[in-house]
VOPAGU-2260 file (C-alpha; in pm, 1 decimal, decimal comma):
REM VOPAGU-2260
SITE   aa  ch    i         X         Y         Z
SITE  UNK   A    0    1801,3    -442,8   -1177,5
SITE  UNK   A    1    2075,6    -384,1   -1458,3
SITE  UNK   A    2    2356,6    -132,1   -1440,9
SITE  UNK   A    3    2295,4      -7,9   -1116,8
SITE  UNK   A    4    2617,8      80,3    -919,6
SITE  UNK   A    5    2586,1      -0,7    -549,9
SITE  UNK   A    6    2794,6     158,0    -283,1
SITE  UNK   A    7    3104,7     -56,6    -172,4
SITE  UNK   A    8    2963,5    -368,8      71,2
SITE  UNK   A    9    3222,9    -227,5     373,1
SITE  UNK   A   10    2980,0      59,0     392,2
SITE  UNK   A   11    2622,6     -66,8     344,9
SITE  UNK   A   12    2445,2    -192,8     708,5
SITE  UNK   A   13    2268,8    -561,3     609,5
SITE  UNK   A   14    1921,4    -604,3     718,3
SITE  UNK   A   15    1882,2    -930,3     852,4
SITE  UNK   A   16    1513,5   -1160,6     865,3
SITE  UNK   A   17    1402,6    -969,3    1194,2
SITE  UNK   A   18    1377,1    -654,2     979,9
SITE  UNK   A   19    1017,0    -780,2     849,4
SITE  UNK   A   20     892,8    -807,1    1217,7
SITE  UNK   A   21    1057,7    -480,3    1355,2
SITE  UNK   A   22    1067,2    -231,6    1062,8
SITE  UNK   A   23    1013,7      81,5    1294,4
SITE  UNK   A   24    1304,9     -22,3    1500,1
SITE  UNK   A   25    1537,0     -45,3    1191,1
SITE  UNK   A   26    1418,5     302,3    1054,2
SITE  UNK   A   27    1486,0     479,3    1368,7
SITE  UNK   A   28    1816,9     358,5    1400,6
SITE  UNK   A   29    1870,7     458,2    1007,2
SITE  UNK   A   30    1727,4     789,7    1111,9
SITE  UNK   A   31    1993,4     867,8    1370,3
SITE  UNK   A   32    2262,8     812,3    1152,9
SITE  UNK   A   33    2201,5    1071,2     897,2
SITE  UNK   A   34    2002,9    1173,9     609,9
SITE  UNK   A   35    2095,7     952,2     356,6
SITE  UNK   A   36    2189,9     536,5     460,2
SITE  UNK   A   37    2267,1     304,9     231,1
SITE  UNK   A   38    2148,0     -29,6     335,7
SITE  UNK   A   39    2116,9    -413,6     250,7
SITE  UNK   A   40    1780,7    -534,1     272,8
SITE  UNK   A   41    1717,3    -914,0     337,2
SITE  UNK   A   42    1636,9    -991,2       3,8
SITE  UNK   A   43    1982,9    -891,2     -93,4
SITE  UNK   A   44    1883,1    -539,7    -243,4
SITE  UNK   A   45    2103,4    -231,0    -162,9
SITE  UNK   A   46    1918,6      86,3    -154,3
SITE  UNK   A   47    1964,7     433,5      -8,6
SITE  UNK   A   48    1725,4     477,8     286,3
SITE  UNK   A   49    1590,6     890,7     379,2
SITE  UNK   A   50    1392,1     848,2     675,0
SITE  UNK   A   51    1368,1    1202,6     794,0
SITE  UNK   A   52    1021,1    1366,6     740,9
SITE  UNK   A   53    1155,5    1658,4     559,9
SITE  UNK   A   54    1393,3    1459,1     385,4
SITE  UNK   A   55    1142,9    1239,1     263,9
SITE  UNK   A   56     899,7    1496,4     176,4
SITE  UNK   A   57    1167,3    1665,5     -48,7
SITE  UNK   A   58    1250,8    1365,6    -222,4
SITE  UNK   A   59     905,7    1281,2    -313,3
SITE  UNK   A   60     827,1    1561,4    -497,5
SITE  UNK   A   61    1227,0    1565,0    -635,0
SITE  UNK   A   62    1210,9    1538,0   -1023,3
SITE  UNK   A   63    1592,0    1394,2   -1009,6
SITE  UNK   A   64    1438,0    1067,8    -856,8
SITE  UNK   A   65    1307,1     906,2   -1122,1
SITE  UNK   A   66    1075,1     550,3   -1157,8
SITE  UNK   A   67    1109,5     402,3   -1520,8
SITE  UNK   A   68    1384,7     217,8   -1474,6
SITE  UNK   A   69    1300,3      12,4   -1818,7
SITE  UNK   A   70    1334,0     339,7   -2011,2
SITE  UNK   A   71    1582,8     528,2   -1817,1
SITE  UNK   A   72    1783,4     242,2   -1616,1
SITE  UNK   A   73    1823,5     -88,6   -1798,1
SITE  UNK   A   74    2075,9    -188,4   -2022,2
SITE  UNK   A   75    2021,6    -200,1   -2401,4
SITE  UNK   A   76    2018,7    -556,8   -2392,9
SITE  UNK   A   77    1755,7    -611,0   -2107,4
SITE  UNK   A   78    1520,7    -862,1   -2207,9
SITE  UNK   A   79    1234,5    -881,2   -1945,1
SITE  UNK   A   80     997,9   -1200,3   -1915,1
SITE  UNK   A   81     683,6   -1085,1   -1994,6
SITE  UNK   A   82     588,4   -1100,2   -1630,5
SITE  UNK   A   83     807,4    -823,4   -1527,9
SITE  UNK   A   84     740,0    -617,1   -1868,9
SITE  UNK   A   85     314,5    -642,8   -1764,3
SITE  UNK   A   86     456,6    -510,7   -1385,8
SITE  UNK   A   87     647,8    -235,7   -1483,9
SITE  UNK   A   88     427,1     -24,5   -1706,0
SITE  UNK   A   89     180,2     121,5   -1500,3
SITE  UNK   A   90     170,7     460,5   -1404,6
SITE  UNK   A   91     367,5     380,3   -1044,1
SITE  UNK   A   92     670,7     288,0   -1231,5
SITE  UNK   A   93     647,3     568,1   -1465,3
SITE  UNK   A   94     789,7     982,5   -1514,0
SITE  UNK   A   95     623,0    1260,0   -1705,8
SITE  UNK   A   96     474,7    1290,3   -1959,7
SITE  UNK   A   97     390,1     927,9   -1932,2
SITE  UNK   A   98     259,8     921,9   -1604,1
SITE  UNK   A   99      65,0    1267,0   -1676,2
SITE  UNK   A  100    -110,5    1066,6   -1935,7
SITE  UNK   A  101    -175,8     756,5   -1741,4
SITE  UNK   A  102    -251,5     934,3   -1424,5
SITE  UNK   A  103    -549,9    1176,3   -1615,5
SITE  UNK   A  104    -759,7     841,0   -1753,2
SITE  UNK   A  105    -828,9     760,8   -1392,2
SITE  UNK   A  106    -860,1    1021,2   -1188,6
SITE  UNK   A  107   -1185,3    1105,3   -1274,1
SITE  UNK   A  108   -1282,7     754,3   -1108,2
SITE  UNK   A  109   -1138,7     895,6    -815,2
SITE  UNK   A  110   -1240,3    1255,6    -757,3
SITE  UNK   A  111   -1392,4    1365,3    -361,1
SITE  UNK   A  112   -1767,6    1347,6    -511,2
SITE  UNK   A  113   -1726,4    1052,8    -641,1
SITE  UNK   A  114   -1529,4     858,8    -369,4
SITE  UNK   A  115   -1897,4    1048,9    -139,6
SITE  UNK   A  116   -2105,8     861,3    -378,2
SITE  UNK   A  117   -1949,5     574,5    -274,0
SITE  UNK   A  118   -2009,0     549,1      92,2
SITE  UNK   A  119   -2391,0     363,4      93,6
SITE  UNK   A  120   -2273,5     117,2     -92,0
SITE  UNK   A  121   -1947,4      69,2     142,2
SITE  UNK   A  122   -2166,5      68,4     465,8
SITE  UNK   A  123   -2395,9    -230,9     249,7
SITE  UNK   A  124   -2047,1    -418,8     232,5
SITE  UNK   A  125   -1907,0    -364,0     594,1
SITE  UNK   A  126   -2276,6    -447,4     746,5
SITE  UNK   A  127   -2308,0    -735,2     572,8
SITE  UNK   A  128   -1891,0    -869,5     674,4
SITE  UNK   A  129   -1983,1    -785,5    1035,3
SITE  UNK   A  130   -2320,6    -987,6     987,7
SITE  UNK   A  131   -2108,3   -1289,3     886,9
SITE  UNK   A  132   -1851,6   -1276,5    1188,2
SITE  UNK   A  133   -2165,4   -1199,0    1428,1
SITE  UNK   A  134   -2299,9   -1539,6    1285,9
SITE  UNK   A  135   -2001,6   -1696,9    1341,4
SITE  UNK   A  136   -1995,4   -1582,8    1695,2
SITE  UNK   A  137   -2355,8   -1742,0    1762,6
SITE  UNK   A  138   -2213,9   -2046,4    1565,8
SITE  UNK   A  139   -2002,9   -2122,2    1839,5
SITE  UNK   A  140   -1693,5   -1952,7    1694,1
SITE  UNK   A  141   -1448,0   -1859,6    1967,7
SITE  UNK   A  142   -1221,2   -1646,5    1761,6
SITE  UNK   A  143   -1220,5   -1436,4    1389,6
SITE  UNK   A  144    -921,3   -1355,2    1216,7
SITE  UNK   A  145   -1038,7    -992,9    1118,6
SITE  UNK   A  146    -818,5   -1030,5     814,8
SITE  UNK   A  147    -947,7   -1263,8     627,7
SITE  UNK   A  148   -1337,2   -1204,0     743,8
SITE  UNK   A  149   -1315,6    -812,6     744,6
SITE  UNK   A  150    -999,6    -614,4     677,6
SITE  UNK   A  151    -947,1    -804,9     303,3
SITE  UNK   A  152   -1296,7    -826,4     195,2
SITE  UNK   A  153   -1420,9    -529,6     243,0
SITE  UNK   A  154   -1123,1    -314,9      28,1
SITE  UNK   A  155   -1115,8    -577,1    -247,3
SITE  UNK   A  156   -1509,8    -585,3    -254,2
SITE  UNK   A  157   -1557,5    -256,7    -305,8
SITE  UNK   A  158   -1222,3    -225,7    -588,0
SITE  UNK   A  159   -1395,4    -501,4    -773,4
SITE  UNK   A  160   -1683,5    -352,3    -766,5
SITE  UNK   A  161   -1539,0      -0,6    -905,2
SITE  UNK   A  162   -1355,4    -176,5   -1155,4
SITE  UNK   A  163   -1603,2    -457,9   -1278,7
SITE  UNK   A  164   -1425,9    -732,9   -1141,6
SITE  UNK   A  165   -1674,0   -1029,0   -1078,4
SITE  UNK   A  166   -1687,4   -1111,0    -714,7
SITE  UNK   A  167   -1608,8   -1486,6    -748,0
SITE  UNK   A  168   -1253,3   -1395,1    -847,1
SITE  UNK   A  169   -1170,6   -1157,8    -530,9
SITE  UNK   A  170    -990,7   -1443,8    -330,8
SITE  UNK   A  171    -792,4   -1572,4    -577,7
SITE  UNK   A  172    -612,5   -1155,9    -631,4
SITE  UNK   A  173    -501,4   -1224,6    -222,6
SITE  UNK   A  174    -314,2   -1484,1    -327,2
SITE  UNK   A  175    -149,9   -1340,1    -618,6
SITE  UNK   A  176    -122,6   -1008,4    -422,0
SITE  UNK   A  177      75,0   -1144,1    -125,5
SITE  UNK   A  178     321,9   -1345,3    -425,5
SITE  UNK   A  179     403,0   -1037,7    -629,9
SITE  UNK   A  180     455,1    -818,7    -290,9
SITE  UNK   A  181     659,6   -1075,4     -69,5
SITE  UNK   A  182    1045,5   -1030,2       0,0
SITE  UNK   A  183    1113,0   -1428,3      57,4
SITE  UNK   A  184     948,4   -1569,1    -204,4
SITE  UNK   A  185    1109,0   -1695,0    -532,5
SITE  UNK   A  186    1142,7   -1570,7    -851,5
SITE  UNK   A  187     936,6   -1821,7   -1003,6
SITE  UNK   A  188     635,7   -1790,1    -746,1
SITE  UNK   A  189     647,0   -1374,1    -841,4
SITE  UNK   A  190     655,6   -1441,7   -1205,3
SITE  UNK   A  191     380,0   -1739,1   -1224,5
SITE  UNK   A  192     180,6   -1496,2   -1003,4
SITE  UNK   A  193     258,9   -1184,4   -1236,1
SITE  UNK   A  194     186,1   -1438,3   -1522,7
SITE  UNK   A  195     -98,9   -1579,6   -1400,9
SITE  UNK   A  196    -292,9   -1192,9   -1329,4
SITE  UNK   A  197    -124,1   -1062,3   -1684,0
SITE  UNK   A  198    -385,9   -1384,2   -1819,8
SITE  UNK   A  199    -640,2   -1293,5   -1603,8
SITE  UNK   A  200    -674,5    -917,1   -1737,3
SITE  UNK   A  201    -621,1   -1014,2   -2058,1
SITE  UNK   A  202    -953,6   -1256,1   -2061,6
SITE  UNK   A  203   -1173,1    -975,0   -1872,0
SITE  UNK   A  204   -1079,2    -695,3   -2064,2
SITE  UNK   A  205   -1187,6    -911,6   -2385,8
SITE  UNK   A  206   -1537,7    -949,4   -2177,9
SITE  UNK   A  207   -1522,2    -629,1   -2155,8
SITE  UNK   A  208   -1469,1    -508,4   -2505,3
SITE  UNK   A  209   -1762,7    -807,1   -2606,9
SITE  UNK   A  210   -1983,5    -679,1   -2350,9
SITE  UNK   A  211   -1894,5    -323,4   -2166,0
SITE  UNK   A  212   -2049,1    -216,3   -1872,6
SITE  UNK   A  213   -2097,9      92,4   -1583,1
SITE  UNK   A  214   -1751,8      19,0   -1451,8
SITE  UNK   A  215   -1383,7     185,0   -1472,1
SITE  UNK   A  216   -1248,2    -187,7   -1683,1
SITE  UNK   A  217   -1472,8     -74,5   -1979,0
SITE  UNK   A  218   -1397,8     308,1   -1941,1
SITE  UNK   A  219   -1038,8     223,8   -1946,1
SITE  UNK   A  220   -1098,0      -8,8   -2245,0
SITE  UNK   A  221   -1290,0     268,4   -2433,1
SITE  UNK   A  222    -988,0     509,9   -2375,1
SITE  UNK   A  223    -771,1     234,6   -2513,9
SITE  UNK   A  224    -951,9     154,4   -2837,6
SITE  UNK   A  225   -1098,0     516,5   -2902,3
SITE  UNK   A  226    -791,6     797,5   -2867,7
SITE  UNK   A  227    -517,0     553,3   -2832,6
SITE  UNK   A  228    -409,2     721,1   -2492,6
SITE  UNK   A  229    -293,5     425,5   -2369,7
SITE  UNK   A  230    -146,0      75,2   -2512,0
SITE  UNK   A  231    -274,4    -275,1   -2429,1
SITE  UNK   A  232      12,3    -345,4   -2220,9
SITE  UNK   A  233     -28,5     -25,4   -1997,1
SITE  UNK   A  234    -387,6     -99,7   -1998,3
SITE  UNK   A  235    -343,8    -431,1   -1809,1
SITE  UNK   A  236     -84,8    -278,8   -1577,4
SITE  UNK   A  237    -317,1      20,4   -1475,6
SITE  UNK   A  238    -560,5    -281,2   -1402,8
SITE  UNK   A  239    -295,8    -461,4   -1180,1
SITE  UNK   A  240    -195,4    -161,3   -1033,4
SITE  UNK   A  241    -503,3     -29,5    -928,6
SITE  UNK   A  242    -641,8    -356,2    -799,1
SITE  UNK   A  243    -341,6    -444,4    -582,3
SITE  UNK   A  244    -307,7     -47,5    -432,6
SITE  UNK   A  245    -700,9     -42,2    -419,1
SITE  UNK   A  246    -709,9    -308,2    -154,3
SITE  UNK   A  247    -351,6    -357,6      23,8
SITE  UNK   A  248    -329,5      -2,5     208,8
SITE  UNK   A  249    -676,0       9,9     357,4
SITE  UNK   A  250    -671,5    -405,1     438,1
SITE  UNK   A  251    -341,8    -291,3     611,8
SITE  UNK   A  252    -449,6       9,8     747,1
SITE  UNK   A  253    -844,5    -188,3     913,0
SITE  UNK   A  254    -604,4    -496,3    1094,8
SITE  UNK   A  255    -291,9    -272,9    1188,9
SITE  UNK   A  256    -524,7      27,1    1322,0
SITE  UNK   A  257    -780,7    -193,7    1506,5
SITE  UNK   A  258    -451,0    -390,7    1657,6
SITE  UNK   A  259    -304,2     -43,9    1717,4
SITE  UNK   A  260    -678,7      44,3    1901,6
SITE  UNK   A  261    -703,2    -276,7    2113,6
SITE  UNK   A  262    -311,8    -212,0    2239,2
SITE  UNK   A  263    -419,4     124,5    2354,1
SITE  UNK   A  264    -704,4      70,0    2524,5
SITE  UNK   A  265    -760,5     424,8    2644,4
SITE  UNK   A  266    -699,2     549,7    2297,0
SITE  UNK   A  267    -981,8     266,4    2171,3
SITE  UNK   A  268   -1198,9     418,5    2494,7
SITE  UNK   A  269   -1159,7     750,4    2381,3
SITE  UNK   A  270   -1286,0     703,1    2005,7
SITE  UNK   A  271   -1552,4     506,6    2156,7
SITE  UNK   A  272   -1717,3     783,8    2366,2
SITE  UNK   A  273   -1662,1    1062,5    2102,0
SITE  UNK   A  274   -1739,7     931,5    1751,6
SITE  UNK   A  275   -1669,9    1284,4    1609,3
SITE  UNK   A  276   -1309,6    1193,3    1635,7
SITE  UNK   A  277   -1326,5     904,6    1404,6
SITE  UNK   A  278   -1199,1    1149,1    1049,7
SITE  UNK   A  279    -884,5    1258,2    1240,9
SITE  UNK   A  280    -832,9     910,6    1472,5
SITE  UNK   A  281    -786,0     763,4    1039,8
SITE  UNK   A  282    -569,6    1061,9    1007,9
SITE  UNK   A  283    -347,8     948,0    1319,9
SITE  UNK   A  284    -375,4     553,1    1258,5
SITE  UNK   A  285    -245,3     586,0     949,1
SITE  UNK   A  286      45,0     765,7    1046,3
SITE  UNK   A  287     124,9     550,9    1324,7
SITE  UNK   A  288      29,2     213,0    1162,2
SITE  UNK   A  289     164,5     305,7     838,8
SITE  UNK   A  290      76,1      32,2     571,4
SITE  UNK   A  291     356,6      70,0     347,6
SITE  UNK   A  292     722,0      66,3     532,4
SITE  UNK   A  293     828,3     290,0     231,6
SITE  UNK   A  294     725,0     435,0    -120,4
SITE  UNK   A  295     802,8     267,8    -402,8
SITE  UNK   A  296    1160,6     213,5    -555,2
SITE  UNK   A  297    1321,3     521,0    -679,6
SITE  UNK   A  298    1670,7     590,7    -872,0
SITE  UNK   A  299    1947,4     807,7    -927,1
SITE  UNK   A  300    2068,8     886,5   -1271,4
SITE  UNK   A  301    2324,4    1140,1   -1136,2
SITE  UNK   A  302    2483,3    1281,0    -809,9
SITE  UNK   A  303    2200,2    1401,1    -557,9
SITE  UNK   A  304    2225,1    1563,3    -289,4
SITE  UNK   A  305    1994,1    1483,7      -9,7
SITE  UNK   A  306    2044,2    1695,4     339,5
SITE  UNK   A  307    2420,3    1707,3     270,1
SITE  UNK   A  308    2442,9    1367,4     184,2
SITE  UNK   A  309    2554,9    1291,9    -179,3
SITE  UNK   A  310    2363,6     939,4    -323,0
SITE  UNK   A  311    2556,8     850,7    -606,8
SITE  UNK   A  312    2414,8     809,1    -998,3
SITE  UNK   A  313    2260,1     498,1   -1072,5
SITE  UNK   A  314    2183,7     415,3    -733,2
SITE  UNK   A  315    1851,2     266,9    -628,4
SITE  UNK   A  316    1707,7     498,7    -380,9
SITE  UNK   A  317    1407,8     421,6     -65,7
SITE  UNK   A  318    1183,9     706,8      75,8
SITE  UNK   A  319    1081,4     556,4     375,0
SITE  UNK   A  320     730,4     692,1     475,5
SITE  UNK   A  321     693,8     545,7     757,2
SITE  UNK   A  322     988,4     669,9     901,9
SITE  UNK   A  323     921,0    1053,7     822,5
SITE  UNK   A  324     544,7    1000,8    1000,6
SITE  UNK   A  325     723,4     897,8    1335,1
SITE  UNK   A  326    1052,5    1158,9    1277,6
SITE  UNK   A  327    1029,7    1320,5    1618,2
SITE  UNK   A  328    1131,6    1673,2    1445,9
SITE  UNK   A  329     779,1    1652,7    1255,2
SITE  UNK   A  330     553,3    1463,4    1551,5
SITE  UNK   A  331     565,6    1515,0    1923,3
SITE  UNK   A  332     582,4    1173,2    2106,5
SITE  UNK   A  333     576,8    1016,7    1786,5
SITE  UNK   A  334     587,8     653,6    1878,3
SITE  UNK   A  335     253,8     751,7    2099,8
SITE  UNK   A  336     -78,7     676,3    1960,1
SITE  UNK   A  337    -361,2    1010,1    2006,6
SITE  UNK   A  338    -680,6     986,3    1818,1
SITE  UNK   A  339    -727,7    1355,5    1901,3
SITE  UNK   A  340    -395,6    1419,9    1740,1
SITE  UNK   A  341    -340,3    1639,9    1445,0
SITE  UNK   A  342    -206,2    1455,6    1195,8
SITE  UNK   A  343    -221,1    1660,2     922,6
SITE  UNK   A  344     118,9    1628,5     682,3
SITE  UNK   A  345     163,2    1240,6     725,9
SITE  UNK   A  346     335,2    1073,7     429,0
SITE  UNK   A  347     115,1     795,4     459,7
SITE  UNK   A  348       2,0     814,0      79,0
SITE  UNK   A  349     320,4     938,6     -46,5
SITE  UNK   A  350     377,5    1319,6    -160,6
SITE  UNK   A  351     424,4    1498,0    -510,8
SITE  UNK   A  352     319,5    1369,0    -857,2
SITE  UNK   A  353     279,2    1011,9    -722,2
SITE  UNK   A  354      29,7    1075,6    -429,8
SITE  UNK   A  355    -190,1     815,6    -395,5
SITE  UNK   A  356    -468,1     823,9    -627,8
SITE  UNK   A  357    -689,8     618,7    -371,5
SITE  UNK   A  358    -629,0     829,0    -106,5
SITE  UNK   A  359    -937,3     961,6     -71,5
SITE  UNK   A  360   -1144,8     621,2    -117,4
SITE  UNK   A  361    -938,0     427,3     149,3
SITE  UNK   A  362    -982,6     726,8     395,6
SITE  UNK   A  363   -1365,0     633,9     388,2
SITE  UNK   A  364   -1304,3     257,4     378,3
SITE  UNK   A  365   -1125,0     339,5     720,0
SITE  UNK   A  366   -1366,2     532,4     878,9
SITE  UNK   A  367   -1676,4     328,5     782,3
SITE  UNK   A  368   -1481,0      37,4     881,1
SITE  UNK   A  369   -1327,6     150,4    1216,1
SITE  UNK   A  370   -1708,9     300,4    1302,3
SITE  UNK   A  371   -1903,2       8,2    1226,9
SITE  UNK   A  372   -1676,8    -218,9    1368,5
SITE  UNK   A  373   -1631,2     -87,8    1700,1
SITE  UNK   A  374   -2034,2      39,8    1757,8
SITE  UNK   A  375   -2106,5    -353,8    1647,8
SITE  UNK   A  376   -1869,1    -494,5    1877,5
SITE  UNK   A  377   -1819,9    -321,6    2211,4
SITE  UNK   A  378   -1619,5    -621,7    2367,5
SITE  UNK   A  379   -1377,4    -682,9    2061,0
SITE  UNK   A  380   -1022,0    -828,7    2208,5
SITE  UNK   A  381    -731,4    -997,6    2090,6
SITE  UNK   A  382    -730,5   -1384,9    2072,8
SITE  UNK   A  383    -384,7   -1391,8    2117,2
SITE  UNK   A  384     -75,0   -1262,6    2284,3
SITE  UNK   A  385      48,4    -990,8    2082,5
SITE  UNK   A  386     418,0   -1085,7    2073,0
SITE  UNK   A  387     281,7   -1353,2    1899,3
SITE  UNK   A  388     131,9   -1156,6    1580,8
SITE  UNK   A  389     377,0   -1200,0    1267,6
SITE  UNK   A  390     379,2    -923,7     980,1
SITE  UNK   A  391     447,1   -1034,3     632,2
SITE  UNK   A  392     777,8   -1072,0     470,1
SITE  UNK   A  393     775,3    -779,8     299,2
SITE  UNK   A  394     993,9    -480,2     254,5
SITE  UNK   A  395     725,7    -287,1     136,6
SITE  UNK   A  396     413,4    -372,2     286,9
SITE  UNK   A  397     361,8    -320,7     679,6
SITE  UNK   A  398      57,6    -599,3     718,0
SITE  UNK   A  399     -16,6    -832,8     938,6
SITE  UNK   A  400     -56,7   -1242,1     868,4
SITE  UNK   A  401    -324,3   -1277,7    1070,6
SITE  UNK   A  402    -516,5   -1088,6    1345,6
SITE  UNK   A  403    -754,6   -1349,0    1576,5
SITE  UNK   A  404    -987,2   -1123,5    1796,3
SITE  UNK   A  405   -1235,9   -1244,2    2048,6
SITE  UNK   A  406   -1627,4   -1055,8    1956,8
SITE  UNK   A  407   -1765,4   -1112,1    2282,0
């Protein structure tokens, strides 16, 4: 990103390649040094890290952190592809009043009642997954990845559904997903990706304008052609955004919890015999399987002043989530998993004005998925030794590659 000034190399610690397999591990270290780190992650990105939970809670909700870097950061004579112009103006990468603006056409998509409404429809989806990797068992099948027949369907199902995304094209947004969010890949791959969905939206919401429908594609479209609150290029970004968020946390959050489970067996035994645990046991799994590593990117546009640390202007900041939800001055026995715990004040979904809008719908994802899946399958196991599992190469999301289990 242009014009950014970067603390002097002698003082920045480099993240190597093992960072994407032992993020925890990195964080804590970070954590002990102070409030403020700046760091050198392995795509070659320098960013100041706050991993303490109060630090991170602060700087959430701190107005000096901004997120439009194309408005506020770039250089006059920044001249995005159009790729990285779709990307960046949604309302995740935006500050009041824009994001006010953005943030109000949705939210009515995603209020408590209507997330409740929901949750028939949800248990329709997870019944019928679990149906298919029951089959397969019968079939002869000796292992499932859970990914790709269970924790990915089911989030992406029930986002296309919400949105008005036809079913046939759910695969092909993994794909694209895992391109725009990787740390290794090449530019190229995240542009044709960015390119390729920027296409996509473009075609549907043309369907959609032909021929609208009872779904949030045509609302949005409405909105756009009606009371010009929103352009056609932040029209196809909220439809990125909300497609990619709407399914990578709870995917994330189903194969890193039920891994987290089956590595804690008397954790897994306790959820088993008391059900009534299941709201809080989400509550706990997502603060100690975290999904994201961190929030989104943040900057500096002058001097701040985190816990007596000073982050300089123009300097790329990290609030690292996942760090503040196993800060031992927030949890007890943080690195422990306890369904019973009390996990109330995890960072999981971010804090302030850019809490996560699907908060409340990937909350009952997870507990209609965790219920149904352990009730159906009282002998699930791992296929594989666990030192074997590999987690994506990304900075940003905390999800496994694959996740074989054994039904039974």
């Amino acid at each position: 990103m242009e014009d950014v000034t970067d603390a002097p190399v002698s003082e920045v610690e480099e993240f190597g390649p093992d960072y994407f397999q032992d993020p925890l591990g990195h964080f804590a270290r970070v954590r002990e040094q102070g409030p403020a780190v700046p760091v050198q992650l392995p795509d070659g990105g320098q960013y100041w890290l706050i991993t303490r939970y109060a630090d991170v809670r602060a700087a959430l909700a701190d107005p000096r952190l901004y997120k439009d870097f194309a408005r506020k950061l770039a250089g006059p004579d920044w001249q995005p592809d159009p790729a990285t112009l779709f990307l960046n103006v949604h309302m995740l990468a935006a500050d009041p009043p824009d994001h006010t603006r953005l943030r109000k056409l949705v939210t009515r998509a995603f209020t408590a009642r209507r997330i409740a409404g929901l949750r028939p429809r949800i248990e329709v989806i997870t019944a019928s997954l679990l149906d298919a990797m029951a089959g397969q068992a019968l079939a002869g099948a000796t292992e499932v990845d859970l990914i790709e027949a269970f924790a990915f369907p089911l989030p992406v199902t029930v986002i296309c559904e919400l949105l008005g995304v036809p079913a046939v094209d759910q695969e092909q947004f993994g794909a694209w997903s895992h391109a725009i969010l990787s740390s290794v890949g090449t530019r190229e791959e995240w542009v044709a990706a960015g390119t390729a969905m920027y296409y996509y939206f473009t075609e549907l919401v043309a369907a959609k304008r032909a021929a609208p429908a009872d779904d949030l594609i045509s609302a949005l479209v409405d909105a756009r052609d009606s009371d010009d609150s929103l352009d056609e290029r932040e029209l196809l970004a909220m439809l990125f955004l909300l497609l990619v968020a709407g399914h990578e946390t709870t995917a994330n959050l189903i194969a890193s919890g039920t891994l987290a489970l089956l590595a804690n067996p008397d954790q897994l035994a306790r959820l088993r015999s008391d059900p009534g645990l299941l709201p809080g046991a989400v509550e706990e799994l997502l603060r100690y399987s975290n999904p994201l590593n961190h929030a989104t990117e943040r900057f500096t546009l002058e001097p701040v002043e985190i816990g007596g640390v000073t982050i300089p202007a123009r300097t790329w900041v990290l609030c690292v989530t996942s760090s503040a939800n196993r800060d031992p001055g927030r949890f007890a026995d943080p690195d422990q998993l306890d369904v019973g715990r009390d996990a109330g004040g995890h960072v999981a979904f971010g804090h302030g004005l850019h809490y996560c809008l699907g908060a409340p719908l990937a909350r009952l994802e997870g507990e209609i998925a965790f219920g149904a899946l352990l009730s159906r399958f009282p002998d699930l196991a791992l296929a594989v030794d666990p030192a074997t599992l590999r987690w994506r190469p990304s900075s940003l999301i905390h999800g496994l590659e694959t996740l074989p289990v054994r039904l039974e």
